[in-house]
C-alpha positions in Angstrom: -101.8 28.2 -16.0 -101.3 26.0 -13.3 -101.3 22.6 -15.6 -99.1 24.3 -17.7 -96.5 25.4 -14.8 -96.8 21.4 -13.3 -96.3 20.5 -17.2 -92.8 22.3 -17.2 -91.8 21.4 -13.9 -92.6 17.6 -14.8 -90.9 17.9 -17.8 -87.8 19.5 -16.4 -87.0 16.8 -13.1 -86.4 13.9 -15.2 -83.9 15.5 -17.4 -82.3 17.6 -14.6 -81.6 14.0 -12.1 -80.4 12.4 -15.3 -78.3 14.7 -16.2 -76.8 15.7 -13.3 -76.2 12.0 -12.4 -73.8 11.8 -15.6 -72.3 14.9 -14.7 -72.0 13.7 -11.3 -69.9 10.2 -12.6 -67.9 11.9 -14.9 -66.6 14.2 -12.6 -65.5 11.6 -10.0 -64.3 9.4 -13.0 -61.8 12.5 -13.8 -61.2 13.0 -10.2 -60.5 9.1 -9.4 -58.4 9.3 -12.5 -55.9 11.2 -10.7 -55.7 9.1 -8.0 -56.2 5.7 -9.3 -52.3 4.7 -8.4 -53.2 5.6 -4.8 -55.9 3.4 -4.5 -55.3 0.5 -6.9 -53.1 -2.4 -5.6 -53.3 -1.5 -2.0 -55.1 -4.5 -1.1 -58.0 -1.9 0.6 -61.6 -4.1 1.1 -64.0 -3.4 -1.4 -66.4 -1.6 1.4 -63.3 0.6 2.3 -63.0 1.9 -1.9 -67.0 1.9 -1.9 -67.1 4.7 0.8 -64.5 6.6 -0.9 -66.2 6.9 -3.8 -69.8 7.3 -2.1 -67.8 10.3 -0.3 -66.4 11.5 -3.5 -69.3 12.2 -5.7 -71.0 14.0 -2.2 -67.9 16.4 -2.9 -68.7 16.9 -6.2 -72.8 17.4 -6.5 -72.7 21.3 -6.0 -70.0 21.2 -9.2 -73.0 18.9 -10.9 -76.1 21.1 -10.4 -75.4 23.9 -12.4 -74.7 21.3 -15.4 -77.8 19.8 -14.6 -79.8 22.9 -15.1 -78.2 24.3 -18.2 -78.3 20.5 -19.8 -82.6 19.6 -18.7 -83.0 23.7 -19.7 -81.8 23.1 -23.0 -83.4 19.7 -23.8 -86.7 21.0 -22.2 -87.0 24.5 -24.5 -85.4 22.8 -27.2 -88.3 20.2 -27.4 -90.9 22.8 -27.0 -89.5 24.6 -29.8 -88.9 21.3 -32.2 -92.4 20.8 -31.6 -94.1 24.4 -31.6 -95.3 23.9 -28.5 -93.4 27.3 -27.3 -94.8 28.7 -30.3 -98.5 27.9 -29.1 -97.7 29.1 -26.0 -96.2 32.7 -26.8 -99.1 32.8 -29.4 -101.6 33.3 -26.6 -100.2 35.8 -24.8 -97.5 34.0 -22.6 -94.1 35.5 -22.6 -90.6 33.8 -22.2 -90.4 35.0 -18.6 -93.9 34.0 -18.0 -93.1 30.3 -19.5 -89.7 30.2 -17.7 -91.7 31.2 -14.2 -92.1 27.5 -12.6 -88.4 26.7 -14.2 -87.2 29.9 -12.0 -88.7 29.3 -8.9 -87.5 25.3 -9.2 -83.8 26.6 -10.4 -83.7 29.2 -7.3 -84.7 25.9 -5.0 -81.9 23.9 -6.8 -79.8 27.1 -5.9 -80.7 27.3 -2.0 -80.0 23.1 -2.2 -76.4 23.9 -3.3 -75.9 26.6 -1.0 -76.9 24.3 1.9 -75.9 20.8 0.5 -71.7 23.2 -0.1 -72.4 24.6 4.0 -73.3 21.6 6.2 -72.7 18.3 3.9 -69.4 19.1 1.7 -67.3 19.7 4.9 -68.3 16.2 6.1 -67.9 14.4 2.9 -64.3 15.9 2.5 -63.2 14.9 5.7 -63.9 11.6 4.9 -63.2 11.3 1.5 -59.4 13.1 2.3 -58.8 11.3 4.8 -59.6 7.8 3.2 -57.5 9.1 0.8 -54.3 10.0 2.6 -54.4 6.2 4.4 -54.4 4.4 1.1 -51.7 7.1 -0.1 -49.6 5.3 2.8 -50.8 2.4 2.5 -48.5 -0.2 1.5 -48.9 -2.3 -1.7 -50.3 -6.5 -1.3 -47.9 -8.5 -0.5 -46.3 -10.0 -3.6 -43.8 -12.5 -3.5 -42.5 -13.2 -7.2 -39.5 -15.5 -8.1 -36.1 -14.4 -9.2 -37.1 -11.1 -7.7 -35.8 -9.3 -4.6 -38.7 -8.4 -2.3 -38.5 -5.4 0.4 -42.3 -5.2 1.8 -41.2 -6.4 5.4 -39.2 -3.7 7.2 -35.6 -5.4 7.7 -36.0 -8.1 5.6 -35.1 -8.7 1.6 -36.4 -12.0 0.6 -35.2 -13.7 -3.1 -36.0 -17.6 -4.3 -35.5 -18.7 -7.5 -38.4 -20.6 -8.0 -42.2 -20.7 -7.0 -44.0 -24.0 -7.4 -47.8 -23.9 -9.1 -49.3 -24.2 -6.2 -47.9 -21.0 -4.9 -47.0 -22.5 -1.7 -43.4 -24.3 -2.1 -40.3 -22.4 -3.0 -36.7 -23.8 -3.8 -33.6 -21.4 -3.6 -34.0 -19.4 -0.8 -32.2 -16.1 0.1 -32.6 -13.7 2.9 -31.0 -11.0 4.1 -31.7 -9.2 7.2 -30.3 -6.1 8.7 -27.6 -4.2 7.7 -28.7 -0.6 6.1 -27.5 2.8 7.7 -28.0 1.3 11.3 -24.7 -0.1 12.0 -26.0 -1.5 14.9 -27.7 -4.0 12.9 -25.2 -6.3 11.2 -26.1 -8.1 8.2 -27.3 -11.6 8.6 -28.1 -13.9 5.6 -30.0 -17.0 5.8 -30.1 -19.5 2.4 -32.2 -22.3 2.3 -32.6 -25.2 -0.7 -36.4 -25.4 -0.4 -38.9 -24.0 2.1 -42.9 -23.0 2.2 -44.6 -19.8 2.5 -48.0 -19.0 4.1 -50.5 -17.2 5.8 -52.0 -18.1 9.0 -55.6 -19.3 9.2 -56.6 -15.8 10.7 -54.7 -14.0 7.6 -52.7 -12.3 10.4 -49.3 -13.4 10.3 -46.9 -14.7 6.8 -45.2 -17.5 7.5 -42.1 -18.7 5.9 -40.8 -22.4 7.1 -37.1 -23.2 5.4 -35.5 -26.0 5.4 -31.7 -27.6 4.9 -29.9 -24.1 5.0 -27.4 -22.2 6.6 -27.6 -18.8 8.6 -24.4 -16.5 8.1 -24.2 -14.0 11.3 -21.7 -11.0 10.8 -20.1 -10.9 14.5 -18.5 -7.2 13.6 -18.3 -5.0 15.9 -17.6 -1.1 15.6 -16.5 0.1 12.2 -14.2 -1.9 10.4 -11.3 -1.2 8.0 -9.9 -2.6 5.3 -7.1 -4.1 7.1 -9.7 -5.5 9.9 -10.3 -8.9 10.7 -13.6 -9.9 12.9 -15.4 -13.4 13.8 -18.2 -14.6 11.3 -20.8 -17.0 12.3 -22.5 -19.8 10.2 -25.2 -21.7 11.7 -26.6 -24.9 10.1 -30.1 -26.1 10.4 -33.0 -28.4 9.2 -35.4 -26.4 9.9 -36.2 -22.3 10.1 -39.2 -20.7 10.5 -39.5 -17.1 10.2 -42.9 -15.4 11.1 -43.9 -11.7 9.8 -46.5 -9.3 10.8 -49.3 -8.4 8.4 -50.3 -5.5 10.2 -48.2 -3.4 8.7 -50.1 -4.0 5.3 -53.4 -3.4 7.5 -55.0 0.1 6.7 -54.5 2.2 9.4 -56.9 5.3 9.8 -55.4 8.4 10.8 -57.4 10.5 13.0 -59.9 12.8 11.5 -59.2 15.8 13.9 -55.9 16.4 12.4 -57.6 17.6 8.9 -60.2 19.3 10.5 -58.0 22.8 10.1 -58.5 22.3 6.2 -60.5 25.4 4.6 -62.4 22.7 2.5 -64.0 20.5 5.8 -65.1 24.4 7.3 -69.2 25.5 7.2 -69.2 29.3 6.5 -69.8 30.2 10.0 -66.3 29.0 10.9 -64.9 29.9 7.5 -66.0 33.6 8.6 -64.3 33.1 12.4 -60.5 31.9 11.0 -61.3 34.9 8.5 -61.6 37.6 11.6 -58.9 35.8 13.6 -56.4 35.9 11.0 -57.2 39.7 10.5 -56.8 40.0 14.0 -53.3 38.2 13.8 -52.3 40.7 10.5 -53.1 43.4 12.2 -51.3 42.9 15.6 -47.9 41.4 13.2 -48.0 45.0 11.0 -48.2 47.2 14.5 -44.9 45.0 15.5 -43.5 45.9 12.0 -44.1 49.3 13.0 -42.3 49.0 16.1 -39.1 47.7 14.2 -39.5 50.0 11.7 -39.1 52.9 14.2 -36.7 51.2 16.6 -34.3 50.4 13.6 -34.9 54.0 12.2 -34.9 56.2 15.4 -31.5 57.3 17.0 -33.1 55.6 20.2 -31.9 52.6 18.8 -28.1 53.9 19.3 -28.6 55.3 22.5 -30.4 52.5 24.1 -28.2 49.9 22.8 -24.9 51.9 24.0 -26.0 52.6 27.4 -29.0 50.0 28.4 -26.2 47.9 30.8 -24.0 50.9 31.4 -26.2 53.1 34.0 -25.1 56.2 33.8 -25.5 58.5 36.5 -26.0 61.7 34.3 -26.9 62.0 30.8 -27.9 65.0 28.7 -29.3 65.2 25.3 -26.3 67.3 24.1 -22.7 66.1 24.6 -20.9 68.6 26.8 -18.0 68.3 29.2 -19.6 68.6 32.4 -22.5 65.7 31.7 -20.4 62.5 30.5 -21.0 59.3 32.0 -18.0 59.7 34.6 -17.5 55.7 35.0 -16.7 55.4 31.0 -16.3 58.6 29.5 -12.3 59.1 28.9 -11.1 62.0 31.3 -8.2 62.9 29.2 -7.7 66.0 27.2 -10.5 65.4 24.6 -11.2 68.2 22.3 -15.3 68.4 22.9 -15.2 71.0 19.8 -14.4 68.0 17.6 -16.7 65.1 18.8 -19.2 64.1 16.1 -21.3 61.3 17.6 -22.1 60.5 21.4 -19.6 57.2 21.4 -16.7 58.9 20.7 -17.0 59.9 24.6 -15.9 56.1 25.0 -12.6 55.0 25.2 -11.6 52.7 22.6 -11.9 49.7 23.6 -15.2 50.5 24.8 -16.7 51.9 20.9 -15.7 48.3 19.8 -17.5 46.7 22.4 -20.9 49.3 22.5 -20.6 49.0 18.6 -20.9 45.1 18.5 -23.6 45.1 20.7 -24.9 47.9 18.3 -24.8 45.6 15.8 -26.4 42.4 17.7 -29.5 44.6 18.7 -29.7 45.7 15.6 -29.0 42.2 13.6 -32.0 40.9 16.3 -34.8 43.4 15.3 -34.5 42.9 11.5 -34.7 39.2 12.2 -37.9 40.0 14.5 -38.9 42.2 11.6 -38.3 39.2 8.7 -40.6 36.8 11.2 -43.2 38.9 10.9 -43.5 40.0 7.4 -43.2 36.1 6.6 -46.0 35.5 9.1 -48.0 38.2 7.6 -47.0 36.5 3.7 -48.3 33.3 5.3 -52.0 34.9 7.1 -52.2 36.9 3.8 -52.5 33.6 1.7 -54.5 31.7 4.5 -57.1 34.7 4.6 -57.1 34.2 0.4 -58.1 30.8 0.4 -60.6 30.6 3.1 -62.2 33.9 1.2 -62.3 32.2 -1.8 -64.0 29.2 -0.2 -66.5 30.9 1.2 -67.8 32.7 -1.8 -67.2 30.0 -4.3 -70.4 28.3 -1.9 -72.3 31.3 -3.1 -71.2 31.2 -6.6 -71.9 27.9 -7.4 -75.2 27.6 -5.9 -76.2 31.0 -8.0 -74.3 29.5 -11.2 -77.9 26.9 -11.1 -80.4 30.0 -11.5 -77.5 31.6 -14.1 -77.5 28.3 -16.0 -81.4 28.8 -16.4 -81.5 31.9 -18.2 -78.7 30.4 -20.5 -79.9 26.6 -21.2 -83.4 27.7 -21.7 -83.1 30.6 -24.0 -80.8 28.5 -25.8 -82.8 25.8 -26.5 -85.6 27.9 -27.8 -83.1 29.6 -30.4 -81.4 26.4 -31.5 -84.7 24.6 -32.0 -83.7 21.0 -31.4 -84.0 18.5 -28.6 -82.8 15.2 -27.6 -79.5 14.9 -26.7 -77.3 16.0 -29.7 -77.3 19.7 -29.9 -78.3 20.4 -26.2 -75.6 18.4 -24.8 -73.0 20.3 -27.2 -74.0 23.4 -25.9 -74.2 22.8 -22.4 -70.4 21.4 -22.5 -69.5 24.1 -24.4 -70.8 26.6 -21.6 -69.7 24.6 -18.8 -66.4 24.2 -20.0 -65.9 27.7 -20.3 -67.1 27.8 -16.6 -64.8 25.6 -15.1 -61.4 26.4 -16.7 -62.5 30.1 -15.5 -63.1 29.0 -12.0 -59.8 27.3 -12.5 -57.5 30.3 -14.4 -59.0 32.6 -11.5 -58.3 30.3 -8.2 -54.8 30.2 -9.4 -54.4 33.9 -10.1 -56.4 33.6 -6.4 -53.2 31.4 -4.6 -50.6 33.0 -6.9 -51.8 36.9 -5.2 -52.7 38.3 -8.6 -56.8 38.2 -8.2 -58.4 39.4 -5.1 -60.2 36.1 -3.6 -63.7 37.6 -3.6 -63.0 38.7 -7.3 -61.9 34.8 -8.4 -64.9 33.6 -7.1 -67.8 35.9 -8.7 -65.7 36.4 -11.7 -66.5 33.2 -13.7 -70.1 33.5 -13.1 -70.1 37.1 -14.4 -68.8 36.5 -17.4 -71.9 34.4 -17.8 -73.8 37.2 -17.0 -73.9 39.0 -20.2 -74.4 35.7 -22.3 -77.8 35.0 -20.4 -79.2 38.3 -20.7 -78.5 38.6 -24.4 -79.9 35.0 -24.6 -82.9 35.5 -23.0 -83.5 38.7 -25.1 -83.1 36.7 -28.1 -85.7 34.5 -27.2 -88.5 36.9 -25.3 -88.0 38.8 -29.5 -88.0 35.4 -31.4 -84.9 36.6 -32.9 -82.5 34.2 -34.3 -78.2 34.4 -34.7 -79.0 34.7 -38.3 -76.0 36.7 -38.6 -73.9 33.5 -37.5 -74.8 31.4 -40.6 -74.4 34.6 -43.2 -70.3 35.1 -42.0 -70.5 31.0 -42.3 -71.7 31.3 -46.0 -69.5 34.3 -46.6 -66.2 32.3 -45.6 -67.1 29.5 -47.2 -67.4 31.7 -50.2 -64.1 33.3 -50.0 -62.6 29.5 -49.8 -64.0 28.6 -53.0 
């Protein structure tokens, strides 16, 4: 049995690389998709897009292994079953499970692969790949100097000519304006020209613009001005200008890589599992503080505190009675103790309205305490959601391989056909439903509606079902028969 186990095995690699490798470049096609405006046009070397994109599909191989197992599966079984070689085999003695053996213990490596490849490489690739990505999002376009259009890539500067000779170099009709803006410390100066030249220094570091036979108009204003307000105005005359600008500024600049290191996505499960417990920690201690407030703003302590925490009194009871007032505030008039509701009404008058708005201060101060930290608890809450969900989503997708087994293969032997018509229908069908699962349920996940352990596992036990009345199917030879008889019966109803 062991030629027949290295048979499957063989027969199973060269589908699974290929077809995980076109899983693999459609994916980061779609995913470059969305960001091809980022990247395009920026004027980034070719070595610098290269890395991105090596970076990219690293991201993306744990999302292209299950596809690869459910597509080979498929196009393996259905083969043996176009060609009755699963037939010979069950007919002496071998069962489904027995044939799919090999293909099990190979799918549970490609698991522990994906599992390992998600922990220790995907953090890496995802730090690079993001944060390539965020400097060509702020990257500024290539410099592109067009005629009869104004041109605002140099900070301070807006550049117009009217006309560009062929060979790119010469110009005729020059305008420039420099300054002005919101700063009105920098007054606008404008510089025309009737011909000039534009280039690039031989180290491509500097733009160079040489004018010549123009004027320079300097506002001379100082302060703001009014209507009625006159102010000197400038106007040099020259034969020559040259104005030199910094390329750096169109230079990619990489932003340091520590600063995305807090994302949940660049995180190993061992420090996915440390924010987790820290961030419990940190709900914990903010709901004992709620607590606090709660009972501060709800106990009479909060009255009796606030009214007399700068008064020191010499005596105080808990009951109101004559002989135990505060003897530096309490009014020593004729009061009528018989009728005194609440302990301020000891006051004099002018001392409630004072006590009360410091009442009211203390008061106003601990709900806003309170506010802080439900909204810090709102914010831990959705942090300790995401990071969950990220750290079982490595587990899911490295299982969805061996799940993807018992689907593709059983499959194949019912459908009977291999090659890469039916099996690839199939397999897209299945892996569609897959992903726009993983997708409904991470956003139930972010939106609070789906416990984060729940939206990972979820999608991948939905599948569960389908493979086990799959592989059924096949370990009976029985057929979805009943599929093409409610086919025939519509089609009958039709006619």
């Amino acid at each position: 049995m062991k030629i027949l186990d290295k048979y499957l095995v063989k027969s199973f690699i060269p589908p699974f690389l290929l077809a995980t490798f076109i899983a693999l470049f459609v994916l980061m096609m779609q995913t470059l998709w969305l960001y091809v405006d980022d990247i395009l046009g920026k004027g980034a070397s070719l070595l610098v897009v290269l890395q991105l994109l090596f970076y990219l599909s690293m991201s993306l191989v744990p999302m292209s292994l299950p596809i690869g197992v459910l597509l080979s599966s498929v196009m393996l079984f259905g083969n043996l079953s176009e060609r009755f070689e699963l037939s010979s085999m069950k007919s002496i003695g071998l069962s489904m499970l027995r044939i799919m053996r090999p293909l099990i213990i190979t799918a549970f490596v490609i698991s522990i692969f994906s599992y390992i490849f998600y922990d220790s490489i995907i953090p890496y690739s995802n730090l690079k790949y993001k944060s390539r990505l965020y400097d060509l999002s702020r990257q500024k376009p290539v410099l592109s100097l067009d005629e009869q259009a104004f041109n605002t890539d140099f900070q301070g500067f807006n550049i117009y000519f009217k006309k560009k000779m062929p060979d790119g170099r010469h110009i005729e009709d020059v305008i420039i304006y420099q300054g002005g803006g919101r700063n009105s410390a920098k007054k606008m100066n404008t510089i025309t020209a009737i011909s000039g030249e534009m280039f690039n220094s031989k180290d491509q570091r500097f733009f160079i613009m040489k004018l010549y036979d123009g004027y320079i108009y300097k506002d001379m204003a100082k302060g703001r001005e009014t209507s009625n307000s006159t102010h000197p105005f400038l106007q040099t005359k020259f034969k020559t200008w040259t104005k030199v600008f910094d390329m750096s500024e169109f230079s990619l600049d990489r932003t340091n890589e520590e600063l995305f290191k807090s994302n949940k996505t660049m995180k190993n499960t061992a420090q996915l599992r440390s924010d987790i417990d820290s961030f419990n920690r940190r709900v914990d201690y903010y709901k004992k503080q709620q607590l606090k407030e709660l009972y501060a703003l709800s106990s009479r302590e909060v009255s009796k505190s606030s009214i007399t925490s700068k008064m020191k009194p010499k005596s105080q009871s808990k009951k109101v009675k004559k002989h135990s007032v505060l003897s530096n505030y309490v009014q020593k008039d004729n009061i009528k103790w018989d009728s005194i509701i609440g302990f301020i009404e000891t006051f004099p008058r002018q001392t409630q309205v004072v006590l009360l708005r410091k009442l009211k201060q203390s008061v106003k101060r601990k709900k806003e305490r309170l506010k802080s930290y439900i909204s810090s608890n709102k914010r831990l809450d959705r942090k300790i959601r995401e990071h969950t969900y990220e750290l079982n989503i490595k587990y899911s997708f490295a299982l969805a391989c061996l799940l993807f087994l018992f689907i593709g293969a059983p499959m194949g032997a019912i459908i009977r056909k291999g090659g890469f018509g039916y099996p690839i229908l199939v397999s897209v069908g299945f892996f569609v439903v897959f992903i726009l699962t993983t997708i409904l349920c991470k956003k139930l996940m972010s939106s609070g509606a789906l416990p984060a352990f729940w939206a990972a596992w979820i999608p991948l036990l939905l599948l569960v079902p389908i493979g086990v009345v799959l592989t059924y199917k096949s370990m009976v030879d029985s057929r979805f028969d009943w599929i093409g008889r409610i086919g025939r019966i519509i089609l009958r109803r039709q006619e």
